[in-house]
N, C-alpha and C positions, 0 to 999 in steps of 0.2 A: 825640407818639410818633415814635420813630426808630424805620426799617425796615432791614433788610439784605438783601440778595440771598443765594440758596440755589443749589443747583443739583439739577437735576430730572432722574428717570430717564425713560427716552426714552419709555415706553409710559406715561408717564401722559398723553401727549397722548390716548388715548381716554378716561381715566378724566373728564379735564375737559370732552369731549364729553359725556358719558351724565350730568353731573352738571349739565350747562349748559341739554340736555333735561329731566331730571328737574325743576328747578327755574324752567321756562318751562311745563310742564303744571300746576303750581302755580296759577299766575293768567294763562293763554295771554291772553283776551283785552286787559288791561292791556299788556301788553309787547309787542302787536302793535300796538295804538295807541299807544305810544310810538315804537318803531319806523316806523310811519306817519310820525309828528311831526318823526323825524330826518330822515327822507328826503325829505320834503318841504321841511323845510328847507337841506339841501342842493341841493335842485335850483334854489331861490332864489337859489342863488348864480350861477349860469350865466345870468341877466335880464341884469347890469349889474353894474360894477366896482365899483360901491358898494355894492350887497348882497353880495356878494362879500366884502367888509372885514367888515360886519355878522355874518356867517355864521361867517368863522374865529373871532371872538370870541365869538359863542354857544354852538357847540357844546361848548367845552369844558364849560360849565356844564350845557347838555343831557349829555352823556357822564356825568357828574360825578350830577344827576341821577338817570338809567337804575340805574348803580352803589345807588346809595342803594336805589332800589327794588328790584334783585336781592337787597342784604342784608334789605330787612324783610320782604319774601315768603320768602327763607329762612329769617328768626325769626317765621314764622306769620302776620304784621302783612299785612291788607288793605290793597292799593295800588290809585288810580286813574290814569290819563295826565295826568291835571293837575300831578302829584307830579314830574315831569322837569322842572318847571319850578323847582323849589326852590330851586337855587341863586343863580338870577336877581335873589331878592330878597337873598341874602346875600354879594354882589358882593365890601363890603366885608373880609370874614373869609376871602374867599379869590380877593385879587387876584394870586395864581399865576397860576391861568388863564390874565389877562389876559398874563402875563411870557410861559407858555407858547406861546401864541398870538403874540408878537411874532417868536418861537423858529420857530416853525412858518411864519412868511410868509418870515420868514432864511433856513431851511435851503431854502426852495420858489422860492425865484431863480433859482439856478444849474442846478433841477432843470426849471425851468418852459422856462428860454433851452435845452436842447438839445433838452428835447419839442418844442419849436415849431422848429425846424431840422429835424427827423427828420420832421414832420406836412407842412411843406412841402415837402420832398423826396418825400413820398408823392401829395400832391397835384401834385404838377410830371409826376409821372409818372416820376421819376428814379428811379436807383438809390442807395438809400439808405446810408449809410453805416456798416458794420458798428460801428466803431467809436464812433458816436456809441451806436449803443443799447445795447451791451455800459456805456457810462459812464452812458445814461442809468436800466438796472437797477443798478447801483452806485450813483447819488445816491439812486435811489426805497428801495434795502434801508439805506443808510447814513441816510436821513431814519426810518426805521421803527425804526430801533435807537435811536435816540436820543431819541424822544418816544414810542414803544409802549407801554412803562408809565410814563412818567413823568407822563400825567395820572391815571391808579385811582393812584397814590403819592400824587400831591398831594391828594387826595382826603380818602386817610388822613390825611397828614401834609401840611396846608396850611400849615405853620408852614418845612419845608425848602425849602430855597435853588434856584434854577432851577439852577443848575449840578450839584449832587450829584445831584436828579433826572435829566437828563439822561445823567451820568455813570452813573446806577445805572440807569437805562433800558439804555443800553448793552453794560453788563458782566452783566445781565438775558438778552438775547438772543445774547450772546458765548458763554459759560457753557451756554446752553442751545440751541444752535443744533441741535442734532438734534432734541430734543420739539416743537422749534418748527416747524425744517420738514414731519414725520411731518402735523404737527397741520395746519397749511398744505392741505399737499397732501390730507386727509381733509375740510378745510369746500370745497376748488375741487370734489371731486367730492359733495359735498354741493349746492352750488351749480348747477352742471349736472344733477343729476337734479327738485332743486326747480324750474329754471327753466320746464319746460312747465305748471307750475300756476304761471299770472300772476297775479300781484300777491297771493293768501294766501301761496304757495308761497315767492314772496318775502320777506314781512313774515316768514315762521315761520322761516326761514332765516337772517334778520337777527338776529333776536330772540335763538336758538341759536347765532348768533357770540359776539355779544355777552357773553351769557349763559357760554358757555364760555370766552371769553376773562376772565373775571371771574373765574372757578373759576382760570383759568391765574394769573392775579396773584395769588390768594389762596395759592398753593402756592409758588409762585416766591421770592414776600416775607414775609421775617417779621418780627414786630417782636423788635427788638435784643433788649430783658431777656430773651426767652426762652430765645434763642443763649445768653448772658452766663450764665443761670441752668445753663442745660445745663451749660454749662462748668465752672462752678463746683461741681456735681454731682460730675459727671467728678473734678475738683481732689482736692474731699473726700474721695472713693473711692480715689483714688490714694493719696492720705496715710495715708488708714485701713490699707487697702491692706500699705502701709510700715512703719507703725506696728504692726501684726500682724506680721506678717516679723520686727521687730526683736524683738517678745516673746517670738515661736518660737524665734528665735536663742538668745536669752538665755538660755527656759528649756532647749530643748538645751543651750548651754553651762553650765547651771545643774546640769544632773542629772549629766551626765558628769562636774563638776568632782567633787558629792556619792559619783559610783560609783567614780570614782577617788581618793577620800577611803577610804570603807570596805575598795578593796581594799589602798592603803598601811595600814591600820589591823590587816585582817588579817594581812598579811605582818611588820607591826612583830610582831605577840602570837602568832607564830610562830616570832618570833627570839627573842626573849625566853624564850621555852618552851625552845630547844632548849639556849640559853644556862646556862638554870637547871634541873636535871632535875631532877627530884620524889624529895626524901629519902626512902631506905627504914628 
C-alpha cells in the first residue's frame, strides 16, 4: 500500500485528542500495561551503552506493536500487553525498523555532542551558551520531523523505502505545522496536570499520547488510490460536466437555427402572397 500526505486543519488537533481518549477507555487496562512495558523499557537504556543499542532497535517493533493494538481495539478485537510484542517475532517482514533505527542513532550524533556541551556547561556552573541550545532545539525539532511518522507509515506500508518515509515524515510535519504545534502544546499541559498522580496518572497520559498521535497519522495519511479515485471522480464530473455544456449549446443553437428557419419561411409566404394577389 502507498500512502500520501494530506494536509490537516488546525483544530482537529483536539478532535485526535478526544478520539485518542475515546479509544483508551475502550480496553484502559491493556494499554496502560503496554505503556508500562515501553517505559520500562526505555529506562533499560540509561544501565549501560549496550542496552542502549538493544533499546533503539526494539522499540520500533514495540511502537509498531502498540499501533497494531490501537487498530484492533478500534475494530472491537480483545487485546492483551503481550500483543506489543508481535512484531518481534516478524523481524523478517519488516526489517524497516531495523533501517529506521540506524536513522535514528544518525540523526542523534550531532544532536547528542551539543546536549552534552550545554549539560557540562551547566554542571561547570558556566554560562551557558545561548546559541548552542537555540541549535540544540533545531536538531531535536529537525530529528522529530524526519522520523515522527515515519515509523505508524512503515507500519502500513513496510514494503516503502527509508528514504520516501523520511521524506514524507517531513513534509508530514512541514504541511502541518500549526495542528501539530496546538496539539503539542495541549498533551504538555496534559502532562503537567497528570503528573501529581504518580505513575497511573502517567501510564493514562502515555497511553493518550500515543493513542492520539495514532488518530494524528491516521488523518494526516492516506492511502494513494483513494486520492487517485477522488481525482478521477472529480475528472469524470468535469467531462460530464463539459459534455452537458456542449449538448445545451448545440440544442440552443439547434432551436434558434429551427426558429430562425420558420421566421424566413414565414417572410418567404408573405412575399409570395403579396407578389401574387388573389384573382377576383
Amino acid at each position: 500500500m502507498q500512502l500520501v500526505v494530506t494536509k490537516s486543519n488546525t483544530l482537529n488537533a483536539l478532535s485526535w485528542i478526544k478520539q485518542g481518549w475515546r479509544l483508551f477507555t475502550l480496553q484502559p487496562g491493556p494499554f496502560m500495561a503496554m505503556s508500562a512495558i515501553i517505559i520500562c523499557v526505555s529506562l533499560l537504556a540509561n544501565l549501560n551503552a549496550i542496552l542502549g543499542i538493544v533499546v533503539v532497535f526494539m522499540m520500533p517493533f514495540l511502537s509498531a506493536g502498540y499501533y497494531q493494538c490501537a487498530s484492533r481495539a478500534e475494530q472491537g478485537e480483545k487485546i492483551t500487553p503481550a500483543d506489543i510484542f508481535y512484531y518481534l517475532s516478524h523481524i523478517r517482514s519488516h526489517r524497516v525498523f531495523i533501517r529506521l533505527a540506524f536513522v535514528s542513532i544518525v540523526l542523534s550524533i550531532p544532536m547528542t555532542q551539543v546536549a552534552v556541551g550545554v549539560q557540562e556547561s551547566l554542571l561547570a556552573g558556566e554560562m551557558f551558551d545561548f546559541g548552542s541550545v537555540i541549535l540544540l532545539l533545531a536538531l531535536l525539532w529537525l530529528n522529530f520531523m524526519l522520523l515522527a511518522f515515519a515509523l505508524p507509515a512503515a507500519w502500513i506500508a513496510p514494503e516503502t523505502d527509508v528514504m520516501t518515509l523520511v521524506k514524507q515524515s517531513f513534509k508530514a510535519c512541514w504541511i502541518n505545522v500549526m495542528p501539530l504545534t496546538l496539539y503539542g502544546l495541549i498533551i504538555f499541559v496534559l502532562a503537567l496536570i497528570s503528573m501529581p498522580v504518580i505513575l497511573v496518572g502517567w501510564l493514562i497520559m502515555y497511553s493518550v499520547s500515543v493513542l492520539s498521535f495514532y488518530q494524528m497519522f491516521l488523518s494526516i495519511y492516506q492511502p494513494e488510490h483513494t486520492v487517485t479515485t477522488d481525482n478521477l471522480v472529480n475528472d469524470d464530473e468535469a467531462v460530464i460536466k463539459d459534455v452537458n455544456a456542449d449538448e445545451d449549446v448545440a440544442s440552443q443553437d439547434g432551436i434558434e437555427k429551427d426558429h430562425n428557419s420558420d421566421n424566413q419561411s414565414v417572410t418567404d409566404d408573405e412575399s409570395v402572397s403579396k407578389n401574387n394577389p388573389p384573382n377576383n
